[in-house]
C-alpha positions in Angstrom: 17.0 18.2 -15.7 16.4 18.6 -11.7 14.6 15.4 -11.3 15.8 12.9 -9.0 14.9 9.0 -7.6 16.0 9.1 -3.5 16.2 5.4 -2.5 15.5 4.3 1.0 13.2 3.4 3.7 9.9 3.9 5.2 9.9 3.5 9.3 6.1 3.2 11.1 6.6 2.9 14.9 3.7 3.1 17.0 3.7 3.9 21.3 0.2 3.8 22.4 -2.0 2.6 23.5 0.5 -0.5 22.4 3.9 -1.5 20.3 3.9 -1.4 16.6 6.7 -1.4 14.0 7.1 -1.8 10.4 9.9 -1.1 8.3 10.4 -1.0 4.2 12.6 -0.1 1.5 10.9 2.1 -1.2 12.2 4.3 -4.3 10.1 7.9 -4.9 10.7 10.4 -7.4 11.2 13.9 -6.7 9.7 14.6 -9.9 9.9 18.7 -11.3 6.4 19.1 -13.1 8.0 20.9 -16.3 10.1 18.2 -16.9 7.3 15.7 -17.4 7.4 15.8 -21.1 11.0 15.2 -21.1 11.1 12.4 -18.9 8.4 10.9 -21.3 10.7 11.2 -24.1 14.3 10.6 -23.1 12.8 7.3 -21.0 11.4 4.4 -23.1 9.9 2.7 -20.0 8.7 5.7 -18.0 5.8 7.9 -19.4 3.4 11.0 -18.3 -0.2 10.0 -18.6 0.2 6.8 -20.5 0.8 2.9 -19.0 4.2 2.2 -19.1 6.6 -0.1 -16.7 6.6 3.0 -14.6 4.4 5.9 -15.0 3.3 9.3 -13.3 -0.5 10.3 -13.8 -1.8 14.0 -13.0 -5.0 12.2 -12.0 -3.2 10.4 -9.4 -2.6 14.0 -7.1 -4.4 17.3 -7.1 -8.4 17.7 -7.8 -7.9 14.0 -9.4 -9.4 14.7 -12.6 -6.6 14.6 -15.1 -6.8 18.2 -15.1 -2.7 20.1 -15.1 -1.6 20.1 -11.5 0.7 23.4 -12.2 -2.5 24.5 -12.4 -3.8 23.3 -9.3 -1.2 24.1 -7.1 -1.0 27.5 -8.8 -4.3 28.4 -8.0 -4.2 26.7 -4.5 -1.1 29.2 -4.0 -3.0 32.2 -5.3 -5.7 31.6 -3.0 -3.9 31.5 0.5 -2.0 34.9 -0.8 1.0 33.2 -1.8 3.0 34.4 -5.3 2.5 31.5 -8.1 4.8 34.0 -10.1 8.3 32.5 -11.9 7.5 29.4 -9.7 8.9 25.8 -10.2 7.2 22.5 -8.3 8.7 19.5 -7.6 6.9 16.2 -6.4 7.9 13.5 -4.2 6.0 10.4 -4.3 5.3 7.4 -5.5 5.1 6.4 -9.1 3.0 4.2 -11.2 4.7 0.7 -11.2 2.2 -1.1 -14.3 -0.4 1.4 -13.4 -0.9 1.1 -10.4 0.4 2.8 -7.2 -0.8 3.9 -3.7 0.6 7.3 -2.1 0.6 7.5 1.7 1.9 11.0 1.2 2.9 13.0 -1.5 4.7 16.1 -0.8 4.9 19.2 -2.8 7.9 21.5 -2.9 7.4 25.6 -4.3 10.3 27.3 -5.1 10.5 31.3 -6.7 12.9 32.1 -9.3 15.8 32.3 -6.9 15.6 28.6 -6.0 14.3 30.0 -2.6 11.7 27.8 -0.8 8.3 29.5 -0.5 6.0 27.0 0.2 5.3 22.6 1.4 2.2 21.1 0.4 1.5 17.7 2.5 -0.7 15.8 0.1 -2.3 13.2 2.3 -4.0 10.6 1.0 -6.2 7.0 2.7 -7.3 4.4 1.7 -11.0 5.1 1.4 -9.8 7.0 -2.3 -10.0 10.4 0.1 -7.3 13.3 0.2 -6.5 16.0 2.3 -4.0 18.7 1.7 -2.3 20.5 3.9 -0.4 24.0 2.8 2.4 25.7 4.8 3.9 28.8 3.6 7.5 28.6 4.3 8.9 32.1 5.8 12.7 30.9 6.3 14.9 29.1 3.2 16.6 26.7 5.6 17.8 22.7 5.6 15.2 21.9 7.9 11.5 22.5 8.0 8.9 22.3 10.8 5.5 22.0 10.4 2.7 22.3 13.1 -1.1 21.3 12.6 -4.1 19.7 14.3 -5.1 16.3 12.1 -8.4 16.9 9.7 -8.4 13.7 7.6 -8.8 10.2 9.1 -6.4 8.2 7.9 -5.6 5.0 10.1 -8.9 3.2 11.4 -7.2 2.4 14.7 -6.1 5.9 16.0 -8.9 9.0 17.4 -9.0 12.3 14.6 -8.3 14.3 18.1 -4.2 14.2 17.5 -1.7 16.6 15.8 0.9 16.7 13.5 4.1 17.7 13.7 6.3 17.7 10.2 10.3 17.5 10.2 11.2 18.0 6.4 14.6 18.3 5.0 15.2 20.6 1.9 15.9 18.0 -1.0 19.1 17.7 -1.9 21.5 14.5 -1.4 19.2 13.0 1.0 15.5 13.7 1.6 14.2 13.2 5.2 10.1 13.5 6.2 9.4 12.6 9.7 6.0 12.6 11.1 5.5 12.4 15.2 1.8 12.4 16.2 0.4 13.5 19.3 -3.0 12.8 21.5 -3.4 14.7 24.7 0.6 15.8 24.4 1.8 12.0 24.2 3.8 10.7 21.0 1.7 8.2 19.9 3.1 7.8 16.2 6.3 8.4 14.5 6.3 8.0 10.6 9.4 8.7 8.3 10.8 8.3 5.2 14.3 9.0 3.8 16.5 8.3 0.9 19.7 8.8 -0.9 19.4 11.1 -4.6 20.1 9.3 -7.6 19.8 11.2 -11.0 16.3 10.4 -12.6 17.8 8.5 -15.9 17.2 5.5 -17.4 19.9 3.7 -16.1 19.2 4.9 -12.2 15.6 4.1 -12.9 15.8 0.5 -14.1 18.3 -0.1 -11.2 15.7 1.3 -8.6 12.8 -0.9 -10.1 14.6 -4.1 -10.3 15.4 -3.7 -6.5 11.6 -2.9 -6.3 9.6 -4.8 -8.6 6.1 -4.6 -7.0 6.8 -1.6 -4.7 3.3 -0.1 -4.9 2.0 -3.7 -4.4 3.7 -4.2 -1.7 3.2 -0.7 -0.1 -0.9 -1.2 -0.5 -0.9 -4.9 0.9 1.7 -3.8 4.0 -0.8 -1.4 4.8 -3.8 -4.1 5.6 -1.4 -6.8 6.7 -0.1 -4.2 9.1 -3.8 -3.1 10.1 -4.7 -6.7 10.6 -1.6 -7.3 13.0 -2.8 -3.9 15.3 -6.2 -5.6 14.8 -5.2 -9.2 16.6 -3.6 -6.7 19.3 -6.8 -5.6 20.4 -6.4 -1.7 19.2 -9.6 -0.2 19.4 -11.1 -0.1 15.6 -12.3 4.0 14.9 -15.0 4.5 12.7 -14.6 7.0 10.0 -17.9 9.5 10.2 -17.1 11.9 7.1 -17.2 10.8 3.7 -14.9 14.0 1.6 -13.3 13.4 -1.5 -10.1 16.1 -2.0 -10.1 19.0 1.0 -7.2 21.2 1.2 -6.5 23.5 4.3 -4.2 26.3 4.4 -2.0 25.7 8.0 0.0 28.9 10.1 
């Protein structure tokens, strides 16, 4: 199997219009989709669909219905003129820690039958229970990937939707890299990463990550608001959201 854990940190530093930093260590999985049933098996404490210690729910990414995300991101592929033939996916996120877990991001990596990279879906998520997806066809099978788009989603209350994105992802292997720099008006205003270091998805490697992280998704949910509250008692101007959406998807150039 091709599933991996990467352990490793999560970095938020802020510019404007003040200071801000956080920093945290976190485990994801790098999950491939057609391994789900295996993983269920060969793992007592890990299953697909089902509470476990740690779990991974389809309803937890995609249309958020339970329904198959192969499907989903098959369909989202086929759409924006982009081959779903032979194709494998692989996930990076979060998982279930005793059913519960919040997902910043989630990204999705498309590969063809020749391993070759074809495609990065951004799976944004806030934490209003709203999602935006960003999809970037990916031209060039390098190390490093760069991603350009104007923001659609709001996602922090304290910073304007007028800003743009700019991705830095590195192709999974021994390390896995997302960066995030956001800009307003051509200034850096945000810069938002996480790495990690691959471990094999096993039983062993799995246990090992959890009892380092015990109540990760706990903790990533209530950093959140105890970070909001902190950029609050700075005096950063509180944005009101105006669109109520539920799952969006865009296809970026």
């Amino acid at each position: 199997m091709t599933s991996s854990i990467y352990n490793g940190t999560v970095i938020h530093k802020r510019f404007k219009p003040k200071t801000h930093f956080f920093k945290y260590s976190v485990f994801s999985l790098l999950i491939d989709l057609s391994e789900l049933d295996q993983l269920d098996k060969n793992i007592k404490f890990f299953s697909f669909n089902k509470f476990n210690l740690i779990s991974f729910f389809e309803k937890d990414h995609g249309d958020r219905d339970g329904s198959s995300l192969i499907s989903w991101v098959k369909k989202n592929l086929d759409e924006n003129n982009i081959s779903s033939k032979d194709i494998r996916i692989k996930l990076l996120c979060y998982p279930r820690i005793f059913g519960y877990v919040f997902n910043p991001l989630s990204v999705f990596f498309i590969y063809d039958i020749n391993n070759k990279l074809i495609a990065i879906l951004y799976e944004v998520k806030n934490t209003f229970g709203e999602q935006h997806t960003y999809i970037f066809k990916v031209e060039d099978d390098t190390k490093l990937f760069q991603h350009n788009c104007s923001k659609k989603f709001h996602v922090s209350p304290f910073i304007e939707m007028d800003c743009n994105y700019f991705f830095r992802i590195l192709k999974p292997c021994e390390r896995i890299s997302v960066i995030i720099d956001q800009y307003q008006s051509d200034e850096k205003i945000l810069y938002a990463s996480q790495d990690g270091e691959r471990k094999d998805l096993n039983s062993k490697e799995l246990l090992k990550s959890y009892i380092k992280h015990p109540l990760m998704t706990f903790k990533i949910i209530s950093a959140i608001h105890f970070e909001a509250f902190k950029l609050w008692t700075k005096g950063i101007k509180f944005i009101q959201k105006k669109l109520k959406i539920k799952n969006n998807i865009t296809f970026e150039s």
